[in-house]
C-alpha positions as MATLAB code, in Angstrom:
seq = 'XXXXXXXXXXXXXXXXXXXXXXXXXXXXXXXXXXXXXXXXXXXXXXXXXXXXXXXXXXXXXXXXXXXXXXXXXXXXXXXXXXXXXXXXXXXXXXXXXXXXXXXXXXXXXXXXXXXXXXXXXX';
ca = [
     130.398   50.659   66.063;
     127.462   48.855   66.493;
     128.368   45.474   65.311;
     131.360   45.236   67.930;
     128.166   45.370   70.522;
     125.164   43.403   68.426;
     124.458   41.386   71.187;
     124.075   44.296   73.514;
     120.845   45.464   71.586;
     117.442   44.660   71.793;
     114.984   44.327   68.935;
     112.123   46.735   69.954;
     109.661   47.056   68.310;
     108.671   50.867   67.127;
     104.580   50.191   68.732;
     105.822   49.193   72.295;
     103.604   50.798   74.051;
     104.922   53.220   77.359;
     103.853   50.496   79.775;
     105.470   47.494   77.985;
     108.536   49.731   77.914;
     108.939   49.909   81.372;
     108.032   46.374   82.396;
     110.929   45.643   79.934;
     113.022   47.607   82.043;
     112.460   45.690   85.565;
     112.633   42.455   83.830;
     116.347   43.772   82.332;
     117.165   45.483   85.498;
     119.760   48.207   85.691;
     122.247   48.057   82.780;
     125.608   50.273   83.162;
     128.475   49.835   81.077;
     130.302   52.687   82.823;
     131.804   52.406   87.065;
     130.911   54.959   89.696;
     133.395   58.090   90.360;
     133.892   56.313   94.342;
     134.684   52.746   92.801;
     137.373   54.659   90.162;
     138.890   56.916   92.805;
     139.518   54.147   95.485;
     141.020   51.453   93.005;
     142.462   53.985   89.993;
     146.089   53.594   90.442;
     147.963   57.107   90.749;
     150.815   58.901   89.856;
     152.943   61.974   89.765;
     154.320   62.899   86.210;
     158.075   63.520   86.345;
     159.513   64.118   82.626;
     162.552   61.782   81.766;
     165.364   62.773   80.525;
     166.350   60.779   77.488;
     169.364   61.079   74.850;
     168.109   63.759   72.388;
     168.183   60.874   69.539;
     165.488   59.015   71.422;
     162.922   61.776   72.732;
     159.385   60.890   72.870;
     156.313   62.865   73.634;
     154.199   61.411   76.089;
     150.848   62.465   75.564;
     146.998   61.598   76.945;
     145.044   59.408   74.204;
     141.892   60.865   75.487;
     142.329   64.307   75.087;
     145.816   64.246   73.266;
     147.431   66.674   75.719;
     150.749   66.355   76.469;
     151.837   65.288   80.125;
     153.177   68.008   82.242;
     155.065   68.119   85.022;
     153.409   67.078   87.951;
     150.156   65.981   86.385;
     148.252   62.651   88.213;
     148.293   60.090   86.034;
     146.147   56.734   86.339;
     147.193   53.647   85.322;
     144.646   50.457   84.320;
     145.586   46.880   84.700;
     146.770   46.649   81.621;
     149.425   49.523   82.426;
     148.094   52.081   79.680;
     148.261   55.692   81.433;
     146.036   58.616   80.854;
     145.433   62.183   83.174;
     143.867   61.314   86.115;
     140.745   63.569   84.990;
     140.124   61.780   81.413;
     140.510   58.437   82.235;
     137.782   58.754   85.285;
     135.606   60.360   83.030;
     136.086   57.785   80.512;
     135.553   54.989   83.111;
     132.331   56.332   84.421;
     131.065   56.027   80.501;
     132.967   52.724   79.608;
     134.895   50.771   81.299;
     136.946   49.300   78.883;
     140.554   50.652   78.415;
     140.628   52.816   75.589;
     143.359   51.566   73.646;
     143.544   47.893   74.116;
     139.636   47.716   75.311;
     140.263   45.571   77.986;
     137.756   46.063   80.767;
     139.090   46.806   84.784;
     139.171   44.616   86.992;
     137.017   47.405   89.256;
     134.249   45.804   88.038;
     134.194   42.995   89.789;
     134.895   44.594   93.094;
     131.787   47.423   91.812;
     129.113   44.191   91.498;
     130.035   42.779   94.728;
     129.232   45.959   96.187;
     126.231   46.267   94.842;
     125.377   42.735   95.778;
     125.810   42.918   99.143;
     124.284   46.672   99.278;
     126.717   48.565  100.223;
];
């Protein structure tokens, strides 16, 4: 897993001392790879599970690929830009971590709208 993020990493050295550590850290600034739970809930698109009804030859089970449950009736889904869907729960919980899709790991377009927040200090 490492290799897909190589130039993410930072070659410390094990002697750093405390104090070098942490002038690192305000010459690197804040790094999150993950969105906040208010950016997610006021751009996640949303919807309301309804099973379709399908000719028995082609029945599918829809399930979550985060937590491999299937999708019940009436369950929120959210949808990504890139139209994969997940429960509502999982895929905020995922986002907040990484915010990459996980299937096609493309990243949201929330991000943008997240830096300009934080740009203008809101």
């Amino acid at each position: 897993m490492l290799r897909h993020f190589s130039y993410l990493t930072l070659d410390l050295q094990d002697d750093m001392r405390y104090e070098e550590l942490m002038e690192l850290l305000e010459r690197i600034g804040k790094v999150q790879i993950g969105l906040s739970k208010e950016t997610i809930s006021s751009h996640l698109k949303t919807t309301v599970h309804a099973p379709t009804f399908v000719d028995s030859s082609e029945k599918r089970t829809e399930i979550c690929t985060i937590c491999q449950d299937k999708y019940e009736n009436k369950d929120k889904i959210g949808s990504l830009d890139c139209k994969h869907e997940y429960h509502e729960d999982c895929i905020t919980q995922w986002l907040v971590q990484k915010n990459v899709c996980p299937i096609c790991r493309r990243q949201s377009s929330m991000t943008m709208e997240e830096n300009k927040r934080e740009v203008n200090g809101r």
